[in-house]
SEVEXFI-484962 format. One record per atom (N, C-alpha, C): residue number from 0; chain; atom name; x negated, y negated, z. Coordinates in Angstrom, 3 decimals, padded with zeros to 6 digits. Atoms other than C-alpha are relative to their C-alpha. Layout:
<recs>
+-----+--------+-------+----------+----------+----------+
! num ! chaine ! atome !       xx !       yy !       zz !
+-----+--------+-------+----------+----------+----------+
! NUM !      A !    CA !        X !        Y !        Z !
...
+-----+--------+-------+----------+----------+----------+
</recs>
This chain:
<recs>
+-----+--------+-------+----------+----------+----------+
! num ! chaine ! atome !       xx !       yy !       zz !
+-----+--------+-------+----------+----------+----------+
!   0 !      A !     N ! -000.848 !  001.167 !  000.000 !
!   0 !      A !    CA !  000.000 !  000.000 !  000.000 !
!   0 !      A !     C ! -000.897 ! -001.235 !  000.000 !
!   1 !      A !     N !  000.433 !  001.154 !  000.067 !
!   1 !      A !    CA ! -001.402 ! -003.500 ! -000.891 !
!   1 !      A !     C !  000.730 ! -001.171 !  000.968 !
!   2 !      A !     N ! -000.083 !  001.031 ! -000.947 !
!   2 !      A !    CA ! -002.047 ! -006.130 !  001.696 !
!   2 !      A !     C !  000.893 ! -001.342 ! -000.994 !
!   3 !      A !     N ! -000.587 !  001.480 !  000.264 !
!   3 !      A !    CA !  000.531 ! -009.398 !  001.487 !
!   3 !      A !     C ! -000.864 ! -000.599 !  000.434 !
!   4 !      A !     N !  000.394 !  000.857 ! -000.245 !
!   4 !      A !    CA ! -001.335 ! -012.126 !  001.368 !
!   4 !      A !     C !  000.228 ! -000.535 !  001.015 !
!   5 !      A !     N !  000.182 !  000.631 ! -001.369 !
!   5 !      A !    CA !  000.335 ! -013.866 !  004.039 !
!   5 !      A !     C ! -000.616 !  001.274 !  001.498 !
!   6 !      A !     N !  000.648 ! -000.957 ! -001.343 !
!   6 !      A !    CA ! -000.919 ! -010.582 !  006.310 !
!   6 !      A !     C ! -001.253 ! -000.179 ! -000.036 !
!   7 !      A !     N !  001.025 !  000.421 ! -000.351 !
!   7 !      A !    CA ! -004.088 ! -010.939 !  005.296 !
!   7 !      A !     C ! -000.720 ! -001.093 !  000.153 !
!   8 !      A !     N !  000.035 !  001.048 ! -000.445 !
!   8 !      A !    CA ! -004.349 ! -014.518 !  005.939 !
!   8 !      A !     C ! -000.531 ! -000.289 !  001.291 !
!   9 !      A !     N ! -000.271 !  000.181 ! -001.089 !
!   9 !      A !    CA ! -003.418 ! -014.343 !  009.558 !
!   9 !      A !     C ! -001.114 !  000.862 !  000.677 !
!  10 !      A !     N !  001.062 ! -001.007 ! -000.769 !
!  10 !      A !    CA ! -005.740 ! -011.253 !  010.335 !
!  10 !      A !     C ! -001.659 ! -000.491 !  000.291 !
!  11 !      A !     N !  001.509 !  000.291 ! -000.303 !
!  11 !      A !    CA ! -009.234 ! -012.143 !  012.074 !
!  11 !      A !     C ! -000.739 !  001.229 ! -001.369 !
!  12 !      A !     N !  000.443 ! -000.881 !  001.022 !
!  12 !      A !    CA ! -011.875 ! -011.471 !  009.683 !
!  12 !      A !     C ! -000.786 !  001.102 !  000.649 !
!  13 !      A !     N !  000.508 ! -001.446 ! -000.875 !
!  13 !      A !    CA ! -013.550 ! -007.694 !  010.248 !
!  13 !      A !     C ! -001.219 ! -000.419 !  000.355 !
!  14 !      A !     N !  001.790 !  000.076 ! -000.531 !
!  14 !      A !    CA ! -017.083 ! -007.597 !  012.237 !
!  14 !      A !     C ! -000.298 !  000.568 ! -001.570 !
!  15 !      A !     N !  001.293 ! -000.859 !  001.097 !
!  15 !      A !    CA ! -019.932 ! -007.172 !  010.307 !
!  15 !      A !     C ! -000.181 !  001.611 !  000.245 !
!  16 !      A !     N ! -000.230 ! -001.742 ! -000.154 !
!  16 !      A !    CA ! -020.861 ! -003.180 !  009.491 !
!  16 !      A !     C ! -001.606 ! -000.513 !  001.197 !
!  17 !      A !     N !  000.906 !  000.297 ! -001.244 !
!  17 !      A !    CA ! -023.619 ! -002.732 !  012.173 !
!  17 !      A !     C ! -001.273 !  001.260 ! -000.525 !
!  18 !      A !     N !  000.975 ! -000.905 ! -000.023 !
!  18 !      A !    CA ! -027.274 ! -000.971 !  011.593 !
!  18 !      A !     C ! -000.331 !  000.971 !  000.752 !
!  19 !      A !     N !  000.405 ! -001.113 ! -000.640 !
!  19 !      A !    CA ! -028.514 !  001.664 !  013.076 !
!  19 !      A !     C ! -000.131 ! -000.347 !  001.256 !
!  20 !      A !     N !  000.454 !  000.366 ! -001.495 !
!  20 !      A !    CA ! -030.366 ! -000.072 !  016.169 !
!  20 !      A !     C !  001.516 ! -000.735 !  000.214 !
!  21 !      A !     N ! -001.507 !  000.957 ! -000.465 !
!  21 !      A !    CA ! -027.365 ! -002.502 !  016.246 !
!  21 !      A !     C !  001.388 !  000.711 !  000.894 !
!  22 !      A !     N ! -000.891 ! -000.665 ! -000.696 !
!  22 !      A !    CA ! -024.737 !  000.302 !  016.878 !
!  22 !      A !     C ! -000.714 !  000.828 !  000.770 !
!  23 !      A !     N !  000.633 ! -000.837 ! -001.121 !
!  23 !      A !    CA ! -027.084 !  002.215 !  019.286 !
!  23 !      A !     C !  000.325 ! -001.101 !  001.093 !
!  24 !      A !     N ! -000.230 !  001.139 ! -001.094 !
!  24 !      A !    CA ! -027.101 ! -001.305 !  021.398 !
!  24 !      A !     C !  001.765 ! -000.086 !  000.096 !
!  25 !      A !     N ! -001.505 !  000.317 ! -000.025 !
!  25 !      A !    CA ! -023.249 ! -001.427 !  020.667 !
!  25 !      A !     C !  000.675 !  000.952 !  001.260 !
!  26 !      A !     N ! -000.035 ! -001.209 ! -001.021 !
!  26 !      A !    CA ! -022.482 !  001.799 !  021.991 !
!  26 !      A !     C ! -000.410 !  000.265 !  001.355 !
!  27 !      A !     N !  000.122 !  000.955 ! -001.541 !
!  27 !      A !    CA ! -024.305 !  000.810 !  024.951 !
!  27 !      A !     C !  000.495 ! -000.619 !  000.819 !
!  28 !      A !     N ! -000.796 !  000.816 ! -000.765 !
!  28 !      A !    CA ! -022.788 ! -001.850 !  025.733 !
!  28 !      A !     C !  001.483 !  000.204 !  000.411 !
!  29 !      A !     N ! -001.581 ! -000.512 ! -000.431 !
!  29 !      A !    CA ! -019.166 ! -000.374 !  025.437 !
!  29 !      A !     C !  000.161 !  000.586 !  001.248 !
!  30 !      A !     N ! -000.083 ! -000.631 ! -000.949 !
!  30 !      A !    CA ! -020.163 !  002.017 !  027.769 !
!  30 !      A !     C !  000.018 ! -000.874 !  001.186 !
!  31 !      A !     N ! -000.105 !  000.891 ! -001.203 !
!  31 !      A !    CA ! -021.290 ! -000.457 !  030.357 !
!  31 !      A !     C !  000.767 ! -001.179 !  000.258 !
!  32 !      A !     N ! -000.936 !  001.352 ! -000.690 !
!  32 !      A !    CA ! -018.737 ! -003.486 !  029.678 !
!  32 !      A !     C ! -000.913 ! -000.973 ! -000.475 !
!  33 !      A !     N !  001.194 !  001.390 ! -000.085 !
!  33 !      A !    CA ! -021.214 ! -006.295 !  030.156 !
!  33 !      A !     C ! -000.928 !  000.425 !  000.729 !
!  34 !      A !     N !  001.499 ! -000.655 ! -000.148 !
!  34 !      A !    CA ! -024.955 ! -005.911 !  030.111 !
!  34 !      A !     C ! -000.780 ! -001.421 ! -000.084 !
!  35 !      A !     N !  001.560 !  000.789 !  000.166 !
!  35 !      A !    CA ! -028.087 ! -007.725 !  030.583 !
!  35 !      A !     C ! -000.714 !  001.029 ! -001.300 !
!  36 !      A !     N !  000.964 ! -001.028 !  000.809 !
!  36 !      A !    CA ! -030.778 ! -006.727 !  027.986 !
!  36 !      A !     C ! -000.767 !  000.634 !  000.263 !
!  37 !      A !     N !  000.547 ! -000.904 ! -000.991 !
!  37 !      A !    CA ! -032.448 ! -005.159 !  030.732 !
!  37 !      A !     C !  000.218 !  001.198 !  000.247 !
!  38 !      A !     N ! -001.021 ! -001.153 ! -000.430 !
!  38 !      A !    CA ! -030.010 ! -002.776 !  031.452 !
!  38 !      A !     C !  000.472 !  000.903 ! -001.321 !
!  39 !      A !     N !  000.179 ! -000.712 !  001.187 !
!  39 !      A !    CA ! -029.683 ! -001.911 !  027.747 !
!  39 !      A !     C ! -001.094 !  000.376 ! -000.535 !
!  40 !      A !     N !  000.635 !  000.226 !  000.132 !
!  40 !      A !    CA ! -032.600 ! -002.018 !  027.225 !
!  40 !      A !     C ! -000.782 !  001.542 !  000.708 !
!  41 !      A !     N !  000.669 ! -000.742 ! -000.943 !
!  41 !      A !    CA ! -033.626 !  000.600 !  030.150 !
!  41 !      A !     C !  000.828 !  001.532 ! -000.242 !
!  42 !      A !     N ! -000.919 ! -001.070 !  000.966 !
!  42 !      A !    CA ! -030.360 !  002.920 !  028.866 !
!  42 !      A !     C ! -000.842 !  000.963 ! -000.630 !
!  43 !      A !     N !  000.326 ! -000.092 !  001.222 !
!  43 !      A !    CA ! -031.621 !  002.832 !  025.766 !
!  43 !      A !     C ! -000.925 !  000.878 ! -000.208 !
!  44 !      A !     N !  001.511 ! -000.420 !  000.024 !
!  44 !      A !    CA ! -035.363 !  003.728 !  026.117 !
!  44 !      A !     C ! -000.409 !  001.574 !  000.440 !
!  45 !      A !     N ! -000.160 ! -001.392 ! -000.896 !
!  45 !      A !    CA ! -034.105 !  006.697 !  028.554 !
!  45 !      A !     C ! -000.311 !  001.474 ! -001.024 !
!  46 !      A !     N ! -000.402 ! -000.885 !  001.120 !
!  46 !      A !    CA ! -032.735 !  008.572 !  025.719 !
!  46 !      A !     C ! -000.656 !  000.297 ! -001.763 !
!  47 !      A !     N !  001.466 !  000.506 !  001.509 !
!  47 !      A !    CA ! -035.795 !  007.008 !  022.706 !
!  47 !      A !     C ! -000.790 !  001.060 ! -000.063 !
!  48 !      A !     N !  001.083 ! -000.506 ! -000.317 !
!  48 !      A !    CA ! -038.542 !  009.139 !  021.772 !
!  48 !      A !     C ! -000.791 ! -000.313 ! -000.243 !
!  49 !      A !     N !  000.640 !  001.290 ! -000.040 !
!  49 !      A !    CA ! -039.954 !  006.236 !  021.457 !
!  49 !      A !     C !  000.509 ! -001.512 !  000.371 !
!  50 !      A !     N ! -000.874 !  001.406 ! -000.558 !
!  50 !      A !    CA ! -039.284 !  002.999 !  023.346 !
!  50 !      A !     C ! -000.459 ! -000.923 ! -000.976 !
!  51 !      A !     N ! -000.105 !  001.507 !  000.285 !
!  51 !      A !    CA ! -038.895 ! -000.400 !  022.554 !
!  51 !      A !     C ! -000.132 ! -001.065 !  000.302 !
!  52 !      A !     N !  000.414 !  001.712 ! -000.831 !
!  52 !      A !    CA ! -039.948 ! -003.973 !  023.721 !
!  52 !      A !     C !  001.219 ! -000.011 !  000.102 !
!  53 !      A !     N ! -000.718 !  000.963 ! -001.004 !
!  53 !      A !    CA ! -037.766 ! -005.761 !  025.955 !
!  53 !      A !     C !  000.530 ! -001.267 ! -001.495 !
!  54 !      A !     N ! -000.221 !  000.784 !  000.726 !
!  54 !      A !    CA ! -038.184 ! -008.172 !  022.700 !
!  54 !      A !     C !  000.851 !  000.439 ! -001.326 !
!  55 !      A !     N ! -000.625 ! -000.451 !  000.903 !
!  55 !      A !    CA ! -036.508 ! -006.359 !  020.262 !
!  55 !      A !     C !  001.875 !  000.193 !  000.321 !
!  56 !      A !     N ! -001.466 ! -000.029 ! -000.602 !
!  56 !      A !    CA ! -033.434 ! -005.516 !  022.199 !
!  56 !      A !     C !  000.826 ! -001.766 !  000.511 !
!  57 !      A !     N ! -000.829 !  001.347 ! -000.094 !
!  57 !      A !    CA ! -032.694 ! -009.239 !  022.798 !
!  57 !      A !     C ! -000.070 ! -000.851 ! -000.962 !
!  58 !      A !     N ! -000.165 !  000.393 !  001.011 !
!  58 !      A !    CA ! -033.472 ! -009.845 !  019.655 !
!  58 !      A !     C !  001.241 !  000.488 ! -000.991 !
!  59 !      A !     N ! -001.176 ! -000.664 !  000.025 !
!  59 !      A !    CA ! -030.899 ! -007.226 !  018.649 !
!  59 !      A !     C !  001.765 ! -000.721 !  000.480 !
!  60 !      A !     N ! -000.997 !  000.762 ! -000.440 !
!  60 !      A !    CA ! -028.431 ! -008.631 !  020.756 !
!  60 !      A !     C !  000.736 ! -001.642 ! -000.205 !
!  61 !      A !     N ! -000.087 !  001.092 !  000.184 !
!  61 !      A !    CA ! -028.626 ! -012.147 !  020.070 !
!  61 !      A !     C !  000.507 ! -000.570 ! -001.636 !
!  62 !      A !     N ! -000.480 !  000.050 !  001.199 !
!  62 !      A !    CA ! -028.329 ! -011.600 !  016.526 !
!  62 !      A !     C !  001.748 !  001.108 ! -000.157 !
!  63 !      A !     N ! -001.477 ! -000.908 ! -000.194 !
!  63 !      A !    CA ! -024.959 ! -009.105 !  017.535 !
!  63 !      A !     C !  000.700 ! -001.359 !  000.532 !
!  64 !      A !     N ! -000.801 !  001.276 ! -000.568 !
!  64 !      A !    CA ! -023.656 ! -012.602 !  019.265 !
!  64 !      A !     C ! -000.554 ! -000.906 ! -001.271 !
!  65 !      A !     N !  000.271 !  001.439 !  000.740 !
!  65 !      A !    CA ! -024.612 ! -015.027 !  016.442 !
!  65 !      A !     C !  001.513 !  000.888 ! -000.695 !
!  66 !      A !     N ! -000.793 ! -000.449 !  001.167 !
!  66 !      A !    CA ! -022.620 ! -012.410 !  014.075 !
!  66 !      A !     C !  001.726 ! -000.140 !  000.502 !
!  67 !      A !     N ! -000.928 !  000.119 ! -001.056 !
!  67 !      A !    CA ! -019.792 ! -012.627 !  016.620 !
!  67 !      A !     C !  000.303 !  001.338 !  000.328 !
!  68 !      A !     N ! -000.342 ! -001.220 ! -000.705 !
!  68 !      A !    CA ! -019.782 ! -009.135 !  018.236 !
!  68 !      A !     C ! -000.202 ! -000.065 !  001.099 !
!  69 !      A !     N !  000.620 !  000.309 ! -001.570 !
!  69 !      A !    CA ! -020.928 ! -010.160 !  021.567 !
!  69 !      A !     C !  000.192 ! -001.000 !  000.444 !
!  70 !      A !     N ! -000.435 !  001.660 ! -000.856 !
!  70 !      A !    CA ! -019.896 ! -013.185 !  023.939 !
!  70 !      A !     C ! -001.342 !  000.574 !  000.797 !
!  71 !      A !     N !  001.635 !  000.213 ! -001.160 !
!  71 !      A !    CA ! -022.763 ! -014.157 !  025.890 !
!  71 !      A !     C !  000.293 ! -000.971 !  001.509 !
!  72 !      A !     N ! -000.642 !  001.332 ! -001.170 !
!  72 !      A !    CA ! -022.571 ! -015.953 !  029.326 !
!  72 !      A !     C ! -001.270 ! -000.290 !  000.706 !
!  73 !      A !     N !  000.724 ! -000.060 ! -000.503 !
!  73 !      A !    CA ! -025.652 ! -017.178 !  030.935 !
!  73 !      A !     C !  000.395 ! -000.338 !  001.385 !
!  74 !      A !     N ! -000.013 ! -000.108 ! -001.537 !
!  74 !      A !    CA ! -026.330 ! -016.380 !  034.798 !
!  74 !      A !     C ! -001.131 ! -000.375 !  000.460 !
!  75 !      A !     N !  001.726 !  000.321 ! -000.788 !
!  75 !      A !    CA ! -029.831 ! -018.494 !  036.232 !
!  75 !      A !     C ! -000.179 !  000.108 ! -001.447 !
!  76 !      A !     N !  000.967 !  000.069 !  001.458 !
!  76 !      A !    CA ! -032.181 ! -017.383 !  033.360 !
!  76 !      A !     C !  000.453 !  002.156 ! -000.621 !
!  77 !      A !     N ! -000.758 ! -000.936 !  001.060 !
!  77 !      A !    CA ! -030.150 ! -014.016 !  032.470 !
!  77 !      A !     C !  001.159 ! -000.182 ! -000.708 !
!  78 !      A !     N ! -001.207 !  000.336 !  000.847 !
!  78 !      A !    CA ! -028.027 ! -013.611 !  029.452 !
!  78 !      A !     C !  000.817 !  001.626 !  000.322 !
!  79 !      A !     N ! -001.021 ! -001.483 !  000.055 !
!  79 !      A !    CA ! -024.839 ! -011.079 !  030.173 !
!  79 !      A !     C !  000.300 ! -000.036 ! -001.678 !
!  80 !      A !     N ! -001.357 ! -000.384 !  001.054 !
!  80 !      A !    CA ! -023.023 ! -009.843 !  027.249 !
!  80 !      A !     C !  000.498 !  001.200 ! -000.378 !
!  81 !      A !     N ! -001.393 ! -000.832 !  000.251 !
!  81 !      A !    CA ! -019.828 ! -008.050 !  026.260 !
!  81 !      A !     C !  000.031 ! -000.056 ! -001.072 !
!  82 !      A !     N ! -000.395 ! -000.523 !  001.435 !
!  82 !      A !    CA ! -018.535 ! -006.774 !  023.493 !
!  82 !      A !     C !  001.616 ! -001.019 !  000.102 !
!  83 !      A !     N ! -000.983 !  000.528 !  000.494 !
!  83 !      A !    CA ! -016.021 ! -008.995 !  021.863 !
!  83 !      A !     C !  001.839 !  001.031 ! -000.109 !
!  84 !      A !     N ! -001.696 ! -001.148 !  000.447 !
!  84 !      A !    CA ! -013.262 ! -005.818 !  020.586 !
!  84 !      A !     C ! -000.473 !  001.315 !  001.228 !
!  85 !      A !     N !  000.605 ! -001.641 ! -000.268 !
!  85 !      A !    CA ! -013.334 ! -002.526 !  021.766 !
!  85 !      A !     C ! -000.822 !  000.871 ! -000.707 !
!  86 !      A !     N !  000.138 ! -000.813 !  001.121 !
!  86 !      A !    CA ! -014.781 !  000.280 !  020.239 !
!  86 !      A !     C !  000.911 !  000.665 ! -000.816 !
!  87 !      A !     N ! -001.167 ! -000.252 !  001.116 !
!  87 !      A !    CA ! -011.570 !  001.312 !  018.801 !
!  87 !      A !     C !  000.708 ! -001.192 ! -000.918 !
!  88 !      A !     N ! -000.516 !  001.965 !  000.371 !
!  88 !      A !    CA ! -010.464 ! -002.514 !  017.966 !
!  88 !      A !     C ! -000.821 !  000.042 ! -001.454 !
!  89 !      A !     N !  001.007 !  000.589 !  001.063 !
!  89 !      A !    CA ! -013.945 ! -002.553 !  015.957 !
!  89 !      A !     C ! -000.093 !  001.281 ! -000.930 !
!  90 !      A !     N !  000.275 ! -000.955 !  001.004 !
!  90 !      A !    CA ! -013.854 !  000.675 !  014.293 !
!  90 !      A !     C !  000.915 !  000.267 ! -000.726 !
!  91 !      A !     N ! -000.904 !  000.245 !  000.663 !
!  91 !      A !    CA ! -010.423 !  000.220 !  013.271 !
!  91 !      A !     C ! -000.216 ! -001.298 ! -000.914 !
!  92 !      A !     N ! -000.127 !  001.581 !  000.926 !
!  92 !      A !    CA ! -011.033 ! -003.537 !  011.622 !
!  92 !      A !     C ! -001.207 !  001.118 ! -001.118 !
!  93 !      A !     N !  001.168 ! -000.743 !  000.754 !
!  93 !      A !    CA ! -014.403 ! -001.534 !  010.184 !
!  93 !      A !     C !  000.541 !  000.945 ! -001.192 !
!  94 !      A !     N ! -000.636 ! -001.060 !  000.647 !
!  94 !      A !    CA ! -012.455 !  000.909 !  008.858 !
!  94 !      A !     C !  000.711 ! -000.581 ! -001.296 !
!  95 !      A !     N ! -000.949 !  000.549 !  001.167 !
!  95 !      A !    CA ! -009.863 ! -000.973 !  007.298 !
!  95 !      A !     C ! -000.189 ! -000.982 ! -001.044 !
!  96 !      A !     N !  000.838 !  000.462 !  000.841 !
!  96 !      A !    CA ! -012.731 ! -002.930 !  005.696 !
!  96 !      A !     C ! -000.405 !  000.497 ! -001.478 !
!  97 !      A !     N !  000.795 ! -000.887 !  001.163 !
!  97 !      A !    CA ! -014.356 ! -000.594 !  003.900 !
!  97 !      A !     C !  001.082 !  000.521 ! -000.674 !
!  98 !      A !     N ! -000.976 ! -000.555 !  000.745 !
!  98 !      A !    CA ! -011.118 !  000.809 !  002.586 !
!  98 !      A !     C !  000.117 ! -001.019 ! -000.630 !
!  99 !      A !     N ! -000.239 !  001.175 !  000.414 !
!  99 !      A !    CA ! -010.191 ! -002.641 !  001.686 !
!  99 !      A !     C ! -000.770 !  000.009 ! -001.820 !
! 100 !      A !     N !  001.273 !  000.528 !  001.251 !
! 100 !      A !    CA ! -013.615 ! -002.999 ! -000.352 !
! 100 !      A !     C !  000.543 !  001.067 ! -001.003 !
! 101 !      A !     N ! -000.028 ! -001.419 !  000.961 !
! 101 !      A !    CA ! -013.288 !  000.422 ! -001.971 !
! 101 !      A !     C !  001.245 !  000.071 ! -000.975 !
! 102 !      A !     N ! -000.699 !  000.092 !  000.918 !
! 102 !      A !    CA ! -010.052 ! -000.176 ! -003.536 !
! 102 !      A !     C !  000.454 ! -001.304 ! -000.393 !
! 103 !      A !     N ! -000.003 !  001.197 !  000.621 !
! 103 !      A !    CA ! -010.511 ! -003.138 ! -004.572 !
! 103 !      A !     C ! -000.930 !  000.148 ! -000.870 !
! 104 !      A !     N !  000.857 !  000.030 !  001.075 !
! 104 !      A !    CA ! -013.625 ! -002.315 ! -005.951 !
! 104 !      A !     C !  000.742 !  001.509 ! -000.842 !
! 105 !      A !     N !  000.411 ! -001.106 !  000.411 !
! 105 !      A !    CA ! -012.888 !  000.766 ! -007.504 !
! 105 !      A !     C !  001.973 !  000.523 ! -000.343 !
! 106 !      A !     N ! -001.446 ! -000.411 !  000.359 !
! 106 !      A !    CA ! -008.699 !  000.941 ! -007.737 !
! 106 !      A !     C !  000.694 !  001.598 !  000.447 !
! 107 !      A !     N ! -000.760 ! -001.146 !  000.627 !
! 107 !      A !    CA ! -006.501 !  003.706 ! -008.524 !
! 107 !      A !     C ! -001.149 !  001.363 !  000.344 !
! 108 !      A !     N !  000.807 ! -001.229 !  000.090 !
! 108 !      A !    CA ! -009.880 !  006.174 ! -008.453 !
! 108 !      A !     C ! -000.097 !  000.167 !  001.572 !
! 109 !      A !     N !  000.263 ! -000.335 ! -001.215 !
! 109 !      A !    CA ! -010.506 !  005.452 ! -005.167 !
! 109 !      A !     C !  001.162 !  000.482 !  000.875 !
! 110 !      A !     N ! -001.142 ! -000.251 ! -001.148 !
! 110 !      A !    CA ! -006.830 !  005.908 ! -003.577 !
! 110 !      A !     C ! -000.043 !  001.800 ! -000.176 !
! 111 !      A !     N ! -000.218 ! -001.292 !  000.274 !
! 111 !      A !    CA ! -006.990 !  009.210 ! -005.709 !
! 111 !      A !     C ! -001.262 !  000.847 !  000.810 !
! 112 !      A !     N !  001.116 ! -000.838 ! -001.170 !
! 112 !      A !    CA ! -010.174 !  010.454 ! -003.628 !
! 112 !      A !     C !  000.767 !  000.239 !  001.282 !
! 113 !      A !     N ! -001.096 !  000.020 ! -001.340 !
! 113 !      A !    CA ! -008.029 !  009.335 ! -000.168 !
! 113 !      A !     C !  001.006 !  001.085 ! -000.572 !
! 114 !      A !     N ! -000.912 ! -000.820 !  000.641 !
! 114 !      A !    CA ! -005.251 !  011.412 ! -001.882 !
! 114 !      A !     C ! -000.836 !  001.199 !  000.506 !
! 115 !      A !     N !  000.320 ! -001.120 ! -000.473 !
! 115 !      A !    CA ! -007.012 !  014.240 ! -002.053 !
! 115 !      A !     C ! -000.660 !  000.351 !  001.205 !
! 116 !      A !     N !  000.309 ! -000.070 ! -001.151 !
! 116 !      A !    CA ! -008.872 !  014.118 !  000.814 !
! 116 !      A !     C !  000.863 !  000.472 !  001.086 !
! 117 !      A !     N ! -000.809 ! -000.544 ! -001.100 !
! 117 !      A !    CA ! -006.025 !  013.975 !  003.033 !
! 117 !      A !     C !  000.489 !  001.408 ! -000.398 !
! 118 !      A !     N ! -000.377 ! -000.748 !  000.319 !
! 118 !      A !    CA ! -004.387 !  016.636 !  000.786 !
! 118 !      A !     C ! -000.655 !  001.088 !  000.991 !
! 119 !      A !     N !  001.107 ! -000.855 ! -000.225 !
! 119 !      A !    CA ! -007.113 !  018.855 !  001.995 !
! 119 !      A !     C !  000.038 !  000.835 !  001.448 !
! 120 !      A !     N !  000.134 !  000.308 ! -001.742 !
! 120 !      A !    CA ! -006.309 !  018.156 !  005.891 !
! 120 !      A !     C !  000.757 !  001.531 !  000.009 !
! 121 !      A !     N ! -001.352 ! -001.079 ! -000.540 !
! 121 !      A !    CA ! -004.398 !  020.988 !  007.848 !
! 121 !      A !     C !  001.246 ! -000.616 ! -000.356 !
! 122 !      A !     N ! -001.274 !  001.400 ! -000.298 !
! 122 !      A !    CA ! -001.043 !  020.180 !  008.359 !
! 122 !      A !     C !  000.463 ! -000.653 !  000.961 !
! 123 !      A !     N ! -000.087 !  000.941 ! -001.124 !
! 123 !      A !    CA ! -001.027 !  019.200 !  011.813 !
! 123 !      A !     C ! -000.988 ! -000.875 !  000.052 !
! 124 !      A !     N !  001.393 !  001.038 !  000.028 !
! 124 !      A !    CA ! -004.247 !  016.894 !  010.936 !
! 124 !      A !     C !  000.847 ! -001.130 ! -000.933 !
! 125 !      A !     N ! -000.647 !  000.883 !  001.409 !
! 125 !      A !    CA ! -001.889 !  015.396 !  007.766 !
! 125 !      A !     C !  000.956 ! -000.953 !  000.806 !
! 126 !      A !     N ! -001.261 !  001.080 ! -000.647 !
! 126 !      A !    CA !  001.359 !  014.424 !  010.120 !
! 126 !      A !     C ! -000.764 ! -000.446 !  001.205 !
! 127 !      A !     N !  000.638 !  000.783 ! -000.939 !
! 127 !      A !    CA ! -000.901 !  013.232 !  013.193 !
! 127 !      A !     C ! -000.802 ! -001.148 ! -000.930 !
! 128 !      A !     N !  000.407 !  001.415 !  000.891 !
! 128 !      A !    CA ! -002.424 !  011.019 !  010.386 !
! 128 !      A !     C !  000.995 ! -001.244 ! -000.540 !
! 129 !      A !     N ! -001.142 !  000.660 !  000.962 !
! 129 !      A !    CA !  001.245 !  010.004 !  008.790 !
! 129 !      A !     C !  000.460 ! -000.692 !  001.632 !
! 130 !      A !     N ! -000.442 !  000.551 ! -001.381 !
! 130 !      A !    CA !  002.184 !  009.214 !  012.679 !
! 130 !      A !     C ! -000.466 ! -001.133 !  000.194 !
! 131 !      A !     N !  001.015 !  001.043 !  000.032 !
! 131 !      A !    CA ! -000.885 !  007.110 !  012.828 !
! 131 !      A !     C !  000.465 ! -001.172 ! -000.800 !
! 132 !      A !     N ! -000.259 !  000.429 !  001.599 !
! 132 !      A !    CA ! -000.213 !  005.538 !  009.456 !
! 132 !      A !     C !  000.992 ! -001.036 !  000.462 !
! 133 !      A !     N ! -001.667 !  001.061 ! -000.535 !
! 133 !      A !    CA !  003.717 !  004.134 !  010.777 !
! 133 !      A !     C ! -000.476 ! -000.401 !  000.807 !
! 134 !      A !     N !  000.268 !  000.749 ! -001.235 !
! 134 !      A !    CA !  002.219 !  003.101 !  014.145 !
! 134 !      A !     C ! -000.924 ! -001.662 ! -000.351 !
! 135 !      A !     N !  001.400 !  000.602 !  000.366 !
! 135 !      A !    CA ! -000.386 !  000.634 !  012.350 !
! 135 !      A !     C !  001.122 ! -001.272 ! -000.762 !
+-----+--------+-------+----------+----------+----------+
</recs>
C-alpha cells in the first residue's frame, strides 16, 4: 500500500541506518537506559577481543547525538546519554525505511520479492504477520 502524502508529511523522519560500532554502542545503551561513555565504554570492552579507547566511544556517541539518536545531558564534566526511541520505535522507523527505499527504488519487483517471501512463511508466521500488518 502506498504512503498518502499527508501521512508521510506528519511522520518524524527515520534515524539514520547505524554501523557496526554505532549499533554495538546502541544496543548498549538500550540495555542500560542512560549511560556515561564510561560505562559503555567498560560494557563494551568486557565482551571485545579487542578494546577500545575511551576516545573512540565518545566519539561514537557524540556523533549518535549530532545524528539525533541520543539526547545528551551534561552532569559536572560528564556527558549522560539516552537513546532517543526505543529499540523497537527505531527498528520499526528503520524498517519501514528501507522498505520505503526499496520500492521506490525498484517498484513492482521489489513488492513481488516481499510477496514471495512472506508466501514462503508458515502459516502461523503469515497471520501473526497479517495481525501485525492491521495493528500498524
Amino acid at each position: 500500500m502506498a504512503l498518502r502524502k499527508k501521512d508521510k508529511a506528519r511522520r518524524e523522519p527515520a534515524p539514520p541506518p547505524l554501523h557496526e560500532l554505532e549499533a554495538e554502542v546502541m544496543e548498549e545503551i538500550w540495555s542500560q537506559g542512560e549511560a556515561p561513555v564510561r560505562s559503555v565504554m567498560d560494557a563494551l570492552n568486557k565482551r571485545a577481543s579487542r578494546e577500545r579507547a575511551y576516545t573512540t566511544y565518545m566519539t561514537i556517541m557524540a556523533r549518535l547525538h549530532k545524528k539525533g539518536v541520543l539526547d545528551r545531558r551534561r552532569e559536572g564534566k560528564t556527558d549522560f546519554y539516552a537513546p532517543k526511541l526505543t529499540r523497537e520505535q527505531f527498528m520499526a522507523s528503520r524498517a519501514q525505511a528501507e522498505v520505503e527505499g526499496l520500492v521506490a527504488q525498484y517498484g513492482d519487483v521489489a513488492l513481488s520479492h516481499f510477496a514471495r517471501q512472506v508466501a514462503g512463511l508458515d502459516p502461523a508466521r503469515r497471520r501473526a504477520l497479517q495481525r501485525l500488518a492491521r495493528k500498524s
